[in-house]
N, C-alpha and C positions, 0 to 999 in steps of 0.2 A: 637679789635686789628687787624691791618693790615697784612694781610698775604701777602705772598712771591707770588710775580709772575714768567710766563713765561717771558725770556725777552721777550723785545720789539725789535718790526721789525725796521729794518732801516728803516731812513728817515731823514727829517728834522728835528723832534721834538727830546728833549733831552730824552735821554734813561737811565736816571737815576731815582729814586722817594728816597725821604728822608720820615722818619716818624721819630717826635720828641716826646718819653715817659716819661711821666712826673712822673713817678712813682717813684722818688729819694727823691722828696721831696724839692729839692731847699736848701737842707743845707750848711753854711759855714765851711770850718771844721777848725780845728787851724791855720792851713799853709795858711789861706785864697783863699782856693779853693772851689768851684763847679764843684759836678760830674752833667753832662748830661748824658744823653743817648739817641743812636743815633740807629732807625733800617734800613736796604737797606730795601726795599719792592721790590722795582724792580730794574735790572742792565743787563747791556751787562755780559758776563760771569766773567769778571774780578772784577764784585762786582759795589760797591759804594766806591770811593775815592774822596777827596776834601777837604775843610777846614772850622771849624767853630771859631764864636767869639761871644762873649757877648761884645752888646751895652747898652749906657746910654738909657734909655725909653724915657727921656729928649729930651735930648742932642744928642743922635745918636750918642756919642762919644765911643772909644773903651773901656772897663773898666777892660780889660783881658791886665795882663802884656806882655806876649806874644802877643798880639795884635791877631795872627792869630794862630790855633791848626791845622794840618795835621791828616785825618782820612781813613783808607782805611777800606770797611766793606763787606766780603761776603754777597752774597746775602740770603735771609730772616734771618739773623744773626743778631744781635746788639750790640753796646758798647757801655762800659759806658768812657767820654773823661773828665777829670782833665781839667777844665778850672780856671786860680790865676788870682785874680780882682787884680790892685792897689792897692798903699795904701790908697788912694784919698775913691775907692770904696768901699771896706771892712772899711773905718771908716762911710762912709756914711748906708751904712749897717744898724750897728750896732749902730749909733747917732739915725739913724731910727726905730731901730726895725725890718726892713726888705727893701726890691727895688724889682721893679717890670723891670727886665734888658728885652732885646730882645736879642733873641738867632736867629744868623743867620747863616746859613749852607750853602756853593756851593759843590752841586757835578758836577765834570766833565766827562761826558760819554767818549771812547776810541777815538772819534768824536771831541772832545773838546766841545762839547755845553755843557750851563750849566742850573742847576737846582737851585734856587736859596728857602730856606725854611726859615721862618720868622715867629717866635711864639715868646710868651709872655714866661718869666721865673718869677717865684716869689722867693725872695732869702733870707732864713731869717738866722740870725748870729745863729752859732753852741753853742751847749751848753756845 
């Protein structure tokens, strides 16, 4: 497990790091959501803020109603972020048995550069 750094010195490179835990399990729950969870590892002292979305693994299309979730995270802290697939995607789901979405994060340093995280979610219909 990723532990918390010092920040990072100025410069050109983005001063954020995302780490994505997969320890939720990928469940749908009735409301047709998935919890992620999200930890800063490392941040300028304002944390980790920025937005994530689950993508079609396909498709690349968005499959999060909200299309975009806003996240701000102290640094070495983590949350867990309520992301609602469509209807499209939660039947696909569940016609499935499960989806293999991509989970994509930017965080924005106080700089504006960004971090850009990009992991695999497996997501199987709640019981």
């Amino acid at each position: 497990m990723p532990r918390a750094l010092h920040p990072p010195a100025a410069g050109p490179c983005p001063r954020s790091e995302l780490f994505f835990d997969d320890e939720l399990g990928g469940r749908l729950d009735r409301r047709g959501r998935v919890a992620v969870l999200l930890r800063c590892v490392a941040a300028a002292s304002a944390g980790c803020r920025g937005t994530v979305r689950l993508l079609d693994d396909v498709a690349t299309r968005p499959v999060a109603a909200s299309t975009v979730v806003r996240f701000r995270i102290p640094v070495g802290q983590r949350r867990s972020l309520m992301l609602r697939l469509t209807r499209r995607g939660r039947a696909s789901v569940t016609r499935n048995g499960g989806a293999l979405l991509t989970l994509s994060a930017t965080a924005v340093d106080p700089a504006g550069r960004r971090t850009v995280l990009r992991d695999g979610i497996g997501v199987s219909p709640g019981r």
